[in-house]
N, C-alpha and C positions, 0 to 999 in steps of 0.2 A: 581492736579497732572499734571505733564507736560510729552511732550513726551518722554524724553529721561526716566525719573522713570516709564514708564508703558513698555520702553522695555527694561530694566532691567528686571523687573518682569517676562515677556514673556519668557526673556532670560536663565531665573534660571531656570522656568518649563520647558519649553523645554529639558534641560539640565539632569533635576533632571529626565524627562520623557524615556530620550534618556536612563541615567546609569540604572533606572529598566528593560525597555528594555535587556540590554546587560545583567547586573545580570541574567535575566528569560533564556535569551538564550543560555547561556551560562552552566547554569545546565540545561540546558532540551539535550543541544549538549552532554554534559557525561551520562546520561541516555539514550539517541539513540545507545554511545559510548556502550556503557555496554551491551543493549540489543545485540547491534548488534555480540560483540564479543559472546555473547551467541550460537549466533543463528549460526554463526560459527565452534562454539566448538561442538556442538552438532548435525550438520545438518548430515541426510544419506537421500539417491536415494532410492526413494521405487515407484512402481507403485500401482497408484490406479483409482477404475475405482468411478469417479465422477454420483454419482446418483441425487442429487438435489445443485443448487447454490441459492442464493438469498441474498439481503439488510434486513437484520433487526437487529435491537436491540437487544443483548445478554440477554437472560435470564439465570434462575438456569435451564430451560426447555433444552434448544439447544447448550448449552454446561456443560461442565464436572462441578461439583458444588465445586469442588475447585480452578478451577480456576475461577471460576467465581467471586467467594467471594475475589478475587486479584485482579481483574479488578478495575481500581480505576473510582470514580463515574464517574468523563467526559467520559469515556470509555462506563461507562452501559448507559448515555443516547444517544448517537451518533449511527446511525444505523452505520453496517458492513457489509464485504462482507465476508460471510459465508458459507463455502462448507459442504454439507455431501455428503461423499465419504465410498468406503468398502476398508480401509486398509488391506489386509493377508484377515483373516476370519469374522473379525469383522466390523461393520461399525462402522463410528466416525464422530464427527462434527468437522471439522477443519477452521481454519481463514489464510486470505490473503490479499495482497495487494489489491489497484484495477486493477493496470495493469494485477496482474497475475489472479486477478477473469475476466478478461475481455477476455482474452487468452484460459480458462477453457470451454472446450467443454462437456456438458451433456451427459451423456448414453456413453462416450469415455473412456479409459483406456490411461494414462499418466503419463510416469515420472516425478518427481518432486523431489526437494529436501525436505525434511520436518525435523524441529527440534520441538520438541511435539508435538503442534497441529495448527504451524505456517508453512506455505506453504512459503519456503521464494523462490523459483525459480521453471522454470519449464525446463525439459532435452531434446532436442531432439525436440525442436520444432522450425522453422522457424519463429521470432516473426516478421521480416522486413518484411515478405509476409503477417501477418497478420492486419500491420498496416495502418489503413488510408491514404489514398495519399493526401498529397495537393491538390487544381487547378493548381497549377504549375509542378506537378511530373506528371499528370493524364496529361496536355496537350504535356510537353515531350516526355512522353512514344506514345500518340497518332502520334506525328509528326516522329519519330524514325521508328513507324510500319508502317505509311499510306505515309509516304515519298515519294518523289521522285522515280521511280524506276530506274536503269541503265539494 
C-alpha cells in the first residue's frame, strides 16, 4: 500500500466517524428539544423546604417506581443529584441539575420551579454571589477595597 491509498482510507473513516457523530447529535438535540419544551409546559413556583441532598444512583427505593422503570438504562447506572425535600405536606424525592444541586441549601426552605419531580430553576436566589470567584475576580475585588485611599 502506498501513502496516498492509506489516507484515503483514514479519510472515509474519519468521514464516516464525523456523519455518526452528527446523526447521534443531532437526535439527542430533539430529545433535550422535547424534554425541555416539557419542562416548560409544565413547570410551577412552589417552595420547598430541602431535607437531605446527595449523589446516587436512582433506584425503585429513592424514587417514585414509575418513573423509575422510564428511566432508560444509562440513566439507572450514572449516579444523580438527588434531593428529598417536603413538598405542601408530603415529602418527595426530587432530581436536578448540578448547578442547581450545588445552589440547594439543606434544613433551608426555597423557591424553585418544579415540573414533576424535576427541579428545573431555583427563584429568589442570588446565584452570582454564590459562585466561585476566579484568581482574577478575587484579586480585583481585593485591589478595589484595599486601594489607594483619597
Amino acid at each position: 500500500m502506498q501513502f496516498g491509498d492509506i489516507l484515503i482510507i483514514v479519510t472515509v473513516i474519519v468521514a464516516a466517524a464525523l456523519g455518526i457523530m452528527f446523526y447521534f447529535g443531532k437526535k439527542n438535540y430533539a430529545k433535550n428539544l422535547e424534554a425541555q419544551s416539557f419542562i416548560n409546559q409544565y413547570k410551577m413556583v412552589t417552595p420547598i423546604l430541602v431535607i437531605d441532598k446527595r449523589y446516587e444512583r436512582p433506584t425503585a427505593d429513592n424514587l417514585p417506581k414509575n418513573i423509575y422503570e422510564k428511566l432508560p438504562k444509562s440513566a439507572r447506572i450514572r449516579k444523580m443529584p438527588i434531593v428529598k425535600a417536603k413538598v405542601g405536606p408530603q415529602i418527595t424525592t426530587l432530581m436536578c441539575d448540578k448547578s442547581i444541586y450545588d445552589n440547594l441549601a439543606v434544613k433551608k426552605t426555597v423557591k424553585v420551579e418544579l415540573a414533576g419531580i424535576y427541579i428545573s430553576s431555583i427563584i429568589g436566589l442570588n446565584l452570582e454571589a454564590k459562585r466561585n470567584k476566579t484568581w482574577r475576580e478575587k484579586i480585583s475585588l481585593w485591589i478595589l477595597n484595599n486601594g489607594p485611599k483619597k
